[in-house]
NUDRENGU-134115 format. One record per residue: x, y, z of N, C-alpha, C, O in turn; residue in three letters. Coordinates in steps of 0.001 Angstrom, whole numbers, padded with zeros to 6 digits. Each point is the difference from the previous one (the first is absolute). Example, Ala and Ser with C-alpha at 12.3 -4.5 7.8 and 13.67 -1.06 7.14 Angstrom:
       npx       npy       npz      capx      capy      capz       cpx       cpy       cpz       opx       opy       opz   rest
    013190   -005690    007800   -000890    001190    000000    000900    001200    000000    001036   -000019    000665    ala
   -001386    001069   -001385    000820    001190    000060   -000770    001090    000730    000509    001108    000169    ser
***
This chain:
       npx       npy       npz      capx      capy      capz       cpx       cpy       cpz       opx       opy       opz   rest
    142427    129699    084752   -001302   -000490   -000430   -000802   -000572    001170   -001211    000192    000104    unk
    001792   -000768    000605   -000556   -000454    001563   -000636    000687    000949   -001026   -000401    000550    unk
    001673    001613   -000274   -000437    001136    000218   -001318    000583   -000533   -001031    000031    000672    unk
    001089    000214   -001341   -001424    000373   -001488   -000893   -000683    000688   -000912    000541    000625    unk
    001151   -002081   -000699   -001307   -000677    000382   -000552   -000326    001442   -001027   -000474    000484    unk
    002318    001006   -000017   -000427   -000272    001941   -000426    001547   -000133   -000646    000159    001036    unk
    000637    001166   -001770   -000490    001202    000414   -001673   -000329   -001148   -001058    000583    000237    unk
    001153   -001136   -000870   -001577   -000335   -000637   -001057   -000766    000849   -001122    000377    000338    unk
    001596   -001241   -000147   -000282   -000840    000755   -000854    000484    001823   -001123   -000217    000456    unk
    002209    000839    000037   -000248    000913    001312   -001250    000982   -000366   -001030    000108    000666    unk
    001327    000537   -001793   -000852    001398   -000457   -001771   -001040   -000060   -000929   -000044    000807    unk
    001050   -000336   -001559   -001260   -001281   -000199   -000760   -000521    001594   -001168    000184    000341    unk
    002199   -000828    000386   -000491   -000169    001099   -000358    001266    000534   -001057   -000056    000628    unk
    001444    000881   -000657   -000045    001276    000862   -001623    000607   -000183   -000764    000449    000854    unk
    000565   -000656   -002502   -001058    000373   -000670   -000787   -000284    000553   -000606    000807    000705    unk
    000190   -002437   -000817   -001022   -001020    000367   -000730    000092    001404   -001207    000026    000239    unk
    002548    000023    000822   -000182    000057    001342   -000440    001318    000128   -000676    000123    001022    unk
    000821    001137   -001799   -000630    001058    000795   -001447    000376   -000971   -000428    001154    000050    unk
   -000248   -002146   -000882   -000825    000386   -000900   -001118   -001079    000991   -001146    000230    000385    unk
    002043   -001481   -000181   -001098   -001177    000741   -000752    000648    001643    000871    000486    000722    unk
   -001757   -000459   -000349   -000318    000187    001342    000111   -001092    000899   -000253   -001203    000046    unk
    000976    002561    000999    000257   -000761    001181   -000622   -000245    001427   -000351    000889    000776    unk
    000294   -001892   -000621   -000851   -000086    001960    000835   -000763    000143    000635   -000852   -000621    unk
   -000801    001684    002408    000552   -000634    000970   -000784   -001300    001009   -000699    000407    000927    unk
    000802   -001613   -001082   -001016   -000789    001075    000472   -000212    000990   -000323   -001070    000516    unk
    001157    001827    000125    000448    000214    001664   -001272   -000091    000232   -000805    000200   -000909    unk
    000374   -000550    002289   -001467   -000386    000720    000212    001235    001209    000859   -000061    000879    unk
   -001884    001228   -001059    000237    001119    001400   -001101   -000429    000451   -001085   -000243   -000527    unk
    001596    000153    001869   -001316   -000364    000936   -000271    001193    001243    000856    000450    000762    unk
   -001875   -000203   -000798   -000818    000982    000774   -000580   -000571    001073   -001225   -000102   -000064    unk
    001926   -000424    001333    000186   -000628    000848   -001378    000642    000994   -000455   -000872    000740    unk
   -000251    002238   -000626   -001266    000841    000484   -000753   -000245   -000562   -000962   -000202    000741    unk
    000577   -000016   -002259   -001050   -000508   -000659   -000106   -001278   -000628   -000852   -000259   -000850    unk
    001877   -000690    001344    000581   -001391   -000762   -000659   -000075   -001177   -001000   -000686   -000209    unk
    001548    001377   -000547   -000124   -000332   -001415    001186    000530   -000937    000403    001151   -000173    unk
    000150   -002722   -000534    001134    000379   -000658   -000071    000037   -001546   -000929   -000548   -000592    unk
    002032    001273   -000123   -000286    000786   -000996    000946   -000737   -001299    001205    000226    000116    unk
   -001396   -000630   -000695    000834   -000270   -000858   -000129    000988   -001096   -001109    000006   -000533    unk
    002121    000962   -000003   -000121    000860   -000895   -001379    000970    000442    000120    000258    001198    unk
   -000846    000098   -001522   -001469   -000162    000758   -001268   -000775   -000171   -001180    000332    000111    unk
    001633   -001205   -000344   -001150   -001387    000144    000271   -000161    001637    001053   -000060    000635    unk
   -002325    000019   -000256    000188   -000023    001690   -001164   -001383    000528   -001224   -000063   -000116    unk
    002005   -000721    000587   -000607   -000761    000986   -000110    000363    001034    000831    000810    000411    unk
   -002185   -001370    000676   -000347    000431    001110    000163   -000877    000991    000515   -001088   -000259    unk
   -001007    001465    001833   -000257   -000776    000834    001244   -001133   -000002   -000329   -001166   -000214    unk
    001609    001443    000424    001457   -000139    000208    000029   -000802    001390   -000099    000923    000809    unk
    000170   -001990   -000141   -000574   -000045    001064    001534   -001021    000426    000113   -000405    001157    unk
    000758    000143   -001997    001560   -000342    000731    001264    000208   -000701   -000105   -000167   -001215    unk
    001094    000437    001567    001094    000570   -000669    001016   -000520    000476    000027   -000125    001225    unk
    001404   -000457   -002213    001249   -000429    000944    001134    000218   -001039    000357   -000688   -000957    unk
    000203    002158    001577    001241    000310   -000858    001401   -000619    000546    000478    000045    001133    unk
    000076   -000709   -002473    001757   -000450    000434    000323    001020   -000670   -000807    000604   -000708    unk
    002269   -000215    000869    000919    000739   -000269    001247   -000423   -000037    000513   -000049    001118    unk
    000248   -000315   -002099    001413   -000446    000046    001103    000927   -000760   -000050    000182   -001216    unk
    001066    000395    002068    000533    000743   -000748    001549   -000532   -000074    000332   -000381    001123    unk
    000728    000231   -002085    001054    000124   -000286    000826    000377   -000481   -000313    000861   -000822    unk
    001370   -001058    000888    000994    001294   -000951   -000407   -000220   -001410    000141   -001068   -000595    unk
   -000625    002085    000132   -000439    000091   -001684   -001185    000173   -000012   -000402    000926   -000704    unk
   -000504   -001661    001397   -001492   -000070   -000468   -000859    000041    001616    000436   -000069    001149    unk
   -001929    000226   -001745   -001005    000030    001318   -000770   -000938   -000480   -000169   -000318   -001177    unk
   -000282   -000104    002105   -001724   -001337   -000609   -000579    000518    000539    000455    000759    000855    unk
   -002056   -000932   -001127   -000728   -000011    001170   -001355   -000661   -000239   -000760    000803   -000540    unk
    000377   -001618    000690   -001371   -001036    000091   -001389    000496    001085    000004    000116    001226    unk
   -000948    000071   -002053   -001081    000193    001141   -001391   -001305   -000241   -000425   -000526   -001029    unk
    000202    000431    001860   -001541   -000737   -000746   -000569    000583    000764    000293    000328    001149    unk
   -001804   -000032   -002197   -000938    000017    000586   -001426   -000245   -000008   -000507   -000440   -001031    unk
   -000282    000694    002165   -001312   -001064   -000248   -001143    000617    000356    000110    000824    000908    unk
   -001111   -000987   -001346   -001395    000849   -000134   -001177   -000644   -000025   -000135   -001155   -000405    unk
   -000980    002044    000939   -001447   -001005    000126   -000872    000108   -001603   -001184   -000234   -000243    unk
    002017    000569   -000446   -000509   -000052   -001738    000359   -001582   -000589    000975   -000653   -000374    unk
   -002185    000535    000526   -000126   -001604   -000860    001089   -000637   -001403    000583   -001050   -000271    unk
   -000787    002566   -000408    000668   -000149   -001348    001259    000228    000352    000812   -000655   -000653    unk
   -000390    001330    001430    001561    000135    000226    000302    000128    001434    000156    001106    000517    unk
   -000071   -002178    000118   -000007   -000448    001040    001131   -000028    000298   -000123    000266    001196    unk
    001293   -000397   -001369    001724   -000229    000068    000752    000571   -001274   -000490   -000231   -001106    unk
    001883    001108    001234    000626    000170   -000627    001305    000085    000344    000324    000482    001085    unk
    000516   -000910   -001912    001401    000774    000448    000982    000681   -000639    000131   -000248   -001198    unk
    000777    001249    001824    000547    001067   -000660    001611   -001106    000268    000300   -000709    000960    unk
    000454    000990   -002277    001756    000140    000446    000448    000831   -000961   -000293    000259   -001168    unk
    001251    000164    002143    000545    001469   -001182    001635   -000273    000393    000307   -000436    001110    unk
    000765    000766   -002224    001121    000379    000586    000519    001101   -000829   -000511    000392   -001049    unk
    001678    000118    001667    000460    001350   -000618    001367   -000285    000262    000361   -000569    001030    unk
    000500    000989   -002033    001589    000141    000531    000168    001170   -000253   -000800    000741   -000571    unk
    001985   -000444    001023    000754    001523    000492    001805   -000379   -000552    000475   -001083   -000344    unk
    000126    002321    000434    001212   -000250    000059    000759   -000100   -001208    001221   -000058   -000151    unk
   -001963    000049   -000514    000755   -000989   -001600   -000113   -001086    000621    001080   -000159    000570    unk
   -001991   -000988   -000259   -000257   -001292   -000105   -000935    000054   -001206   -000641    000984   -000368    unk
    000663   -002084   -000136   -001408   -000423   -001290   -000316   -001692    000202    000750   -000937    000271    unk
   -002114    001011   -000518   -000581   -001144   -000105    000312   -000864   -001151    000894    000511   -000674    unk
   -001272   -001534    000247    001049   -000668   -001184   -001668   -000397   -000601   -000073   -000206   -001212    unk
   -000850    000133    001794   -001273   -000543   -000969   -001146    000821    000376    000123    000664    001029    unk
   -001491   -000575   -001844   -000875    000937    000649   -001259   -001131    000842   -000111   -001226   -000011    unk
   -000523    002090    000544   -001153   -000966    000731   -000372   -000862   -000952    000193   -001203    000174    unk
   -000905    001780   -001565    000016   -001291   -000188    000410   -001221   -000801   -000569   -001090   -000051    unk
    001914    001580   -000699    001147   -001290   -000011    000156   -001003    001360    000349   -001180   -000021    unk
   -000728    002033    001273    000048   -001077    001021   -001435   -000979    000259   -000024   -001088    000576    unk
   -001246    001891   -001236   -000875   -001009    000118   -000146   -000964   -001248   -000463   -001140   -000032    unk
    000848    001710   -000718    000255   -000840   -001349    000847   -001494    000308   -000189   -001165   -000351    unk
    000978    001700    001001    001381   -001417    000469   -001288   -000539    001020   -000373   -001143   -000264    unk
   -000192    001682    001150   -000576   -001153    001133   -000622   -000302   -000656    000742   -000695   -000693    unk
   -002130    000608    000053   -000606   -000947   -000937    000394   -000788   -001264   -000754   -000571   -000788    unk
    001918    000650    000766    000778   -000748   -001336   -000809    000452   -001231   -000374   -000693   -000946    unk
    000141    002333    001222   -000600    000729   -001710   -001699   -000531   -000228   -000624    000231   -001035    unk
    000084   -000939    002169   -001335   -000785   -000343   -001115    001175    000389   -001100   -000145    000532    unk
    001915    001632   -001084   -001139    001030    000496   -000694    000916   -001437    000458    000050   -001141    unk
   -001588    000549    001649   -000615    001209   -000784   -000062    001189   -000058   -001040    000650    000109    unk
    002408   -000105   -000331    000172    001578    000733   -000564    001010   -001088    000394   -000304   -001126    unk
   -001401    001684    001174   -000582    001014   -000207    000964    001195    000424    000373    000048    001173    unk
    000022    000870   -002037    000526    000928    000465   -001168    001064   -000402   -000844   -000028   -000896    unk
    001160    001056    002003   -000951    001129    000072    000408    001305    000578   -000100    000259    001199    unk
    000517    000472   -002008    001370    000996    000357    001342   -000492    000528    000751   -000628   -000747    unk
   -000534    000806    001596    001057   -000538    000502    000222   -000913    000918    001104   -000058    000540    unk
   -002155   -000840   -000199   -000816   -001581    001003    000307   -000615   -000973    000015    000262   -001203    unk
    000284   -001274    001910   -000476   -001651   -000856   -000949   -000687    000836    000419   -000302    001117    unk
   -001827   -000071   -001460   -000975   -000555    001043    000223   -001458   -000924   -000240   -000204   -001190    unk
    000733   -000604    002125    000379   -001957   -000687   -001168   -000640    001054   -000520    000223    001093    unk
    000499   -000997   -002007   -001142   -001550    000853    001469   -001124   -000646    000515   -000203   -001100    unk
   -000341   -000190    002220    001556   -001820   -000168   -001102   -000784    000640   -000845    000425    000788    unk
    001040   -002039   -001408   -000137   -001118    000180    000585   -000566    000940    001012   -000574   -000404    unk
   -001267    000422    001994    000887   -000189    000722   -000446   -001844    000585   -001068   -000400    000463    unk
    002384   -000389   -000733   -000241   -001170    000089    000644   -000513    000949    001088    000465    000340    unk
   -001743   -001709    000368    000436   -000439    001127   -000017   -001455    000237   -000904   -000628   -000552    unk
    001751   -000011    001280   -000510   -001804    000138   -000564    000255    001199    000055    000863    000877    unk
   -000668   -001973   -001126   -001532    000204    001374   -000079   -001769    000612   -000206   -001043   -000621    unk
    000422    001257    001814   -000025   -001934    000553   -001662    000225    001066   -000346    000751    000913    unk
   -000203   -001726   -001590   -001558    000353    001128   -000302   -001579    000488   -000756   -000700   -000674    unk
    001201    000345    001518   -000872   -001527    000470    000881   -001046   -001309   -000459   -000853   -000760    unk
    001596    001278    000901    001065   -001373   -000734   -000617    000840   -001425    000887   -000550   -000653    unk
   -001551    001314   -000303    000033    000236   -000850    000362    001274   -000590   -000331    001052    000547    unk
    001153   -001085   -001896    000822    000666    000195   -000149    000684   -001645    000053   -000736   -000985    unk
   -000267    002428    000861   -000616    000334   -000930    000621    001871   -000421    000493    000756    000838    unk
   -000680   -000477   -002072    000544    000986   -000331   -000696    001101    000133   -000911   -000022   -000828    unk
    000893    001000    001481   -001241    000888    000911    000598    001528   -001317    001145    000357   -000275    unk
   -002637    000237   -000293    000261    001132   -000828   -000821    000836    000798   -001005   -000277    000654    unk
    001795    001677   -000871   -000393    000961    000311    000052    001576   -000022    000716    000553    000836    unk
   -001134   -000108   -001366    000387    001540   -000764    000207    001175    001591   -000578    000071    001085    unk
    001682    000656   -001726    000659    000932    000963   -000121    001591   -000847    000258    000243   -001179    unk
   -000707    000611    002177   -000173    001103   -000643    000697    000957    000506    000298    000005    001194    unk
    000225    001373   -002413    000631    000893    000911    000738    001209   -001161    000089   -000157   -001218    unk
    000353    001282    001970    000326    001014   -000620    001496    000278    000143    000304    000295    001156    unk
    000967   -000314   -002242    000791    000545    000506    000331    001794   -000824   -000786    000705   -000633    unk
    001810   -000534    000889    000801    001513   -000738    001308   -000089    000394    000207   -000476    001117    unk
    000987    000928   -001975    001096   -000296    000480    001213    001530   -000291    000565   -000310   -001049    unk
   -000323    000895    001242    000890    001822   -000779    001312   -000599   -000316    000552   -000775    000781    unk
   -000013    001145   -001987    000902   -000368   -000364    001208    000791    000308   -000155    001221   -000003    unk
    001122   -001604    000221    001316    001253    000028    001095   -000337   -001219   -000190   -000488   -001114    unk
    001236    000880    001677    000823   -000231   -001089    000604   -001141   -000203    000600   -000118   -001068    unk
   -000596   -001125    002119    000567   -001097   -000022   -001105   -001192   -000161    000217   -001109   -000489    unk
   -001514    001618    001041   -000610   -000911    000458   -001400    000824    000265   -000575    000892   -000623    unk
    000285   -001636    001888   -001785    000119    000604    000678    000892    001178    001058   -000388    000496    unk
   -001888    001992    000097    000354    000258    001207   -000875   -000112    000725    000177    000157    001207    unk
   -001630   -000525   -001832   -000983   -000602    000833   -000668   -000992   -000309    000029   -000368   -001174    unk
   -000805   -000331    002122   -001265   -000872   -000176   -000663    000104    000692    000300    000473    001097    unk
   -001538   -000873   -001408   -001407    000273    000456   -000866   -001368   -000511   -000177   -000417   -001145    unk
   -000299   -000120    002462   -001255   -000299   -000565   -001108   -000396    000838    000131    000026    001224    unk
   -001201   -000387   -001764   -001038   -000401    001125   -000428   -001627   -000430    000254   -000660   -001009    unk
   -000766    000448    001842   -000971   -001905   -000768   -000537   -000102    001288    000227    000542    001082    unk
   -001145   -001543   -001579   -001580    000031    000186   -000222   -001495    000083   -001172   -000326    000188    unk
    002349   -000960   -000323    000198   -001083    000425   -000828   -000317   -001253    000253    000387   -001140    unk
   -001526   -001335    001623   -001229   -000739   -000549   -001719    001366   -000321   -001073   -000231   -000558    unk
    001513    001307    001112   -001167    000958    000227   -000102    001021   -001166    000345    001180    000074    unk
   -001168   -002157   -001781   -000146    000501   -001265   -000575    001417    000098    000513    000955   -000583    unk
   -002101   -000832    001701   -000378    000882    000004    000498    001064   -000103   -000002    000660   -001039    unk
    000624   -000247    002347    000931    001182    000573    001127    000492   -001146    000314    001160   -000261    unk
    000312   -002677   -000477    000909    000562   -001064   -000720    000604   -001354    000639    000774   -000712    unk
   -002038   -001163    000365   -000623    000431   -001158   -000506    001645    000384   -000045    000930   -000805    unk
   -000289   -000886    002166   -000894    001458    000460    001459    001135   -000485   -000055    001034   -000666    unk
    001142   -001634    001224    001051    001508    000062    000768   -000212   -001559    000628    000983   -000393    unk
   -000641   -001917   -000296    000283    000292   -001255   -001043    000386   -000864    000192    000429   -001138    unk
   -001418   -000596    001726   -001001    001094   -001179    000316    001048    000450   -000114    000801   -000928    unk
    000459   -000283    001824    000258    001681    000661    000865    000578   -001197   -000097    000865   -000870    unk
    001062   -001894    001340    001418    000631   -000798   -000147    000091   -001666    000619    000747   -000758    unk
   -001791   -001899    000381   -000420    000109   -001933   -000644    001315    000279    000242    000867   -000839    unk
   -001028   -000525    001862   -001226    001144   -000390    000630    000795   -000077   -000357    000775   -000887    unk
    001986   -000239    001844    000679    001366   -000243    001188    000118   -001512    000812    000835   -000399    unk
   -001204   -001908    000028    001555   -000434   -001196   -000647   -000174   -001378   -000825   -000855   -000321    unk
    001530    002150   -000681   -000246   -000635   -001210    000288   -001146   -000443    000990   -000665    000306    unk
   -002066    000305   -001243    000258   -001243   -000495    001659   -000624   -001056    000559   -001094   -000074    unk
   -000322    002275   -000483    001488   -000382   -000486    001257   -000375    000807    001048   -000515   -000391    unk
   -001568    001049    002059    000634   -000740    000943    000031   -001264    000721    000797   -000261    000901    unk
   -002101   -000842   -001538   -000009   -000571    000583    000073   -001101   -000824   -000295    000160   -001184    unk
    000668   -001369    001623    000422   -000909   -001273    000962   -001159    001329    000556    000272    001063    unk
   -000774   -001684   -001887    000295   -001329    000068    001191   -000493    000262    000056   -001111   -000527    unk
    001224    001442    001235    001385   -000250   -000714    000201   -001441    001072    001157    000003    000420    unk
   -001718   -000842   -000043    000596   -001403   -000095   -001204   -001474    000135   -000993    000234    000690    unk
    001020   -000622   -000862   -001662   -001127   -000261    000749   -001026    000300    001146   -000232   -000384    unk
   -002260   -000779    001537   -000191   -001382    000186    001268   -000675   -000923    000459    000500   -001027    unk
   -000183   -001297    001432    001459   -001431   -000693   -001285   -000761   -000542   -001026   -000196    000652    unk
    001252   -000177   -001892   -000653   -001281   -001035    000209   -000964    000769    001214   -000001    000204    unk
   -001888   -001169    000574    000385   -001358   -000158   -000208   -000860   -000726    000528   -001097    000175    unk
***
């Protein structure tokens, strides 16, 4: 009977994931015309770039930021990882942003993105006074599932920069039916 429901179960996911649309928000950058592409929403005028790369047995990282003379999206940054090997990830991108904001976020799914705005809080000491500093963090993740786990993550954020995060998630509403797009986690009640 266990069986039955881990082969129902699989079949269902299988369904969902190949009925939902998918993008990729890897960031390609066109280093001759500096202008980088997300899916093809393309920002211009690319004017600094700084890729890390960390690789280890199982998995690759790799972090880029980058920065542009566009007002509205002036800074961004990419981290992506991938494992290999039969390694698996144990949570997806964003179970991990979910944990850094202690759940105080608004995540939108839209095919296969989650675009979240988190409440990111801080103690703040200014001149002996000493105060609770709010501030909203924006950003996109995606995560591929395997058989154990996550074999990737992806995501981008945009820190404090609403603009830049509202411009590339209307992109992504304008290419996505609407039965794809929908609410799955809201703001904590205080």
């Amino acid at each position: 009977m266990n069986y039955f429901k881990l082969l129902t179960f699989s079949t269902l996911s299988l369904l969902f994931t190949a009925c939902t649309p998918q993008y990729n928000i890897e960031p390609q950058y066109n280093k001759e015309e500096k202008v980088l592409k997300i899916n093809n929403y393309k920002i211009n005028d690319v004017t600094y770039t700084n890729t890390k790369h960390r690789n280890a047995r199982g998995y690759n990282a790799k972090i880029v930021t980058y920065k542009t003379t566009d007002n509205n999206c002036s800074k961004l940054y990419y981290q992506g990882v991938q494992v290999q090997n039969g390694y698996y990830l144990y949570s997806s991108a964003m179970d991990d942003i979910l944990s850094k904001y202690d759940n105080d976020c608004k995540v939108e799914k839209i095919g296969n993105l989650n675009f979240y705005k988190c409440l990111f809080k801080q103690n703040v000491v200014d001149n002996d006074d000493k105060y609770l500093q709010k501030n909203m963090h924006y950003g996109i993740t995606s995560s591929s599932s395997s058989e154990y786990g996550f074999s990737e993550k992806n995501k981008i954020y945009f820190n404090t920069n609403y603009k830049c995060f509202n411009k590339i998630k209307n992109y992504f509403s304008s290419k996505t039916e609407q039965k794809y797009i929908h609410t799955i986690h809201d703001f904590k009640k205080d």
